[in-house]
C-alpha positions as CSV (number, residue, x, y, z in Angstrom):
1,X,5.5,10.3,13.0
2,X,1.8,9.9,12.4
3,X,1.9,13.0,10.6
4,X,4.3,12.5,8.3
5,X,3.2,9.1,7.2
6,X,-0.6,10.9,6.7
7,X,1.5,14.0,4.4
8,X,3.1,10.5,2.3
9,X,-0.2,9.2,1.8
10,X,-2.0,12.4,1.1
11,X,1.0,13.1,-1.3
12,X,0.6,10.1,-2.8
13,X,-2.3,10.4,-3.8
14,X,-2.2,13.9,-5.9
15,X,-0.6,11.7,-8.3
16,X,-3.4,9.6,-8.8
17,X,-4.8,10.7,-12.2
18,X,-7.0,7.6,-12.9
19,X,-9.1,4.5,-11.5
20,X,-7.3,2.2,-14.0
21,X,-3.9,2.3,-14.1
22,X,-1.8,0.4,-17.1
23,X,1.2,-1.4,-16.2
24,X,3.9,1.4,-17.9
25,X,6.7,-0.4,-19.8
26,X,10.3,-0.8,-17.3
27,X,7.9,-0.5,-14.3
28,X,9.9,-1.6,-10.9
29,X,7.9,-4.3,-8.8
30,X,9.3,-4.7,-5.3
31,X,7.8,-6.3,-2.4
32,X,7.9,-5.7,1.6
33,X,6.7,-6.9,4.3
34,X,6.4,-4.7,7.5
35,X,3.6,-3.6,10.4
36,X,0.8,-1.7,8.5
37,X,1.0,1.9,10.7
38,X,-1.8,3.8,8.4
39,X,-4.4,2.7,6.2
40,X,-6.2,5.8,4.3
41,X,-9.6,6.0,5.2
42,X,-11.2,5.7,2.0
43,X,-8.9,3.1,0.9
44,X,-6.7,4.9,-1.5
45,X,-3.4,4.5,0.5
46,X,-2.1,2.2,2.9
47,X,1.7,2.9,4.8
48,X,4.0,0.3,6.7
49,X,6.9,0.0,8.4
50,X,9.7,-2.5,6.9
51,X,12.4,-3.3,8.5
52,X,14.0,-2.6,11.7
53,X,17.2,-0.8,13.1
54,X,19.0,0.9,10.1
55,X,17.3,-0.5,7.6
56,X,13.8,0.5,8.6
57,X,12.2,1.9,6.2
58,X,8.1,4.1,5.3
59,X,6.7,2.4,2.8
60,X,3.6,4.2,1.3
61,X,1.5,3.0,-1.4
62,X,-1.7,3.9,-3.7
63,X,-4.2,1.5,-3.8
64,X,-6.2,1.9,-7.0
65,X,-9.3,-0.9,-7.8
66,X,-6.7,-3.3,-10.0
67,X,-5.0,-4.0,-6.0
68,X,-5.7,-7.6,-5.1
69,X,-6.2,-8.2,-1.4
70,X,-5.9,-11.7,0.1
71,X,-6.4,-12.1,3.6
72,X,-5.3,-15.1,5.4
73,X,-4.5,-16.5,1.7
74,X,-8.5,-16.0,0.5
75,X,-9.2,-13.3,-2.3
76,X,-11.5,-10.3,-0.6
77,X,-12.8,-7.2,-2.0
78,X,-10.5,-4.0,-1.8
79,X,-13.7,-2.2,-1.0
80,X,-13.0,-3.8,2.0
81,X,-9.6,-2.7,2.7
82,X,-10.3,-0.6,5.5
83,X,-12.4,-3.2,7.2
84,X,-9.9,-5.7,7.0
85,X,-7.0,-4.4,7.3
86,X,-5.9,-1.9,10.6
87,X,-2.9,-0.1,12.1
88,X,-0.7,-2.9,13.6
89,X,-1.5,-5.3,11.3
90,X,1.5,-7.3,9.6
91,X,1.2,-7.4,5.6
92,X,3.1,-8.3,2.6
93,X,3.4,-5.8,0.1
94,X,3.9,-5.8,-3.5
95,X,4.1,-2.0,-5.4
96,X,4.5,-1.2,-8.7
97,X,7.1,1.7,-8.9
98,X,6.5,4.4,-11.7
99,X,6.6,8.2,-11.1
100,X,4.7,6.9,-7.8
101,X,4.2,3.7,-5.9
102,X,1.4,1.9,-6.5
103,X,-0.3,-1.4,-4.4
104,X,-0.4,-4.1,-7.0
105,X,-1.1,-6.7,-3.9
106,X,-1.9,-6.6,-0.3
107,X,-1.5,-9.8,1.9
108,X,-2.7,-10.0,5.2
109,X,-1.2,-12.9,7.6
């Protein structure tokens, strides 16, 4: 399982062309909250696990500089995503759905 989720992320990120990212016109936003159970370790993807049952569901994301990051409901860096956020840990999650899925916020409880 931990193997696939790495492949999502790594596959994720070939995608990424550029460091800022424009919103593109009729992009999706959707939003889920789950267990974190990967974080990329250079900070350009984090994964979770929504749901439960049937509807569980992989959620992979890229996280690009424009992600916002609030922990415990106080803006931090995402330079420090992979200090502050760990496998295990429950999140919120809020992408931006294009060709790929991209962060646009991650809240840590």
């Amino acid at each position: 399982m931990k193997k696939v989720a790495l492949f999502l992320v790594f596959s994720l990120l070939i995608g990424l062309g550029s460091a800022g990212l424009a919103l593109a016109q009729g992009e999706k936003t959707e939003s889920f909250t789950g267990k974190v159970t990967s974080v990329d370790p250079d900070g350009k993807a984090i994964v979770i696990e929504s749901g439960t049952g049937k509807a569980a569901l992989t959620v992979g994301a890229i996280v690009t500089p424009t992600t916002a990051l609030m922990v415990k409901g106080k803006k931090a860096a995402i330079a420090d995503l992979t200090k502050e956020v760990k496998a295990g840990d429950m999140v919120s999650l809020k992408i931006s759905r294009t060709t790929d899925l991209y962060a646009r916020e991650i809240s840590k409880k």
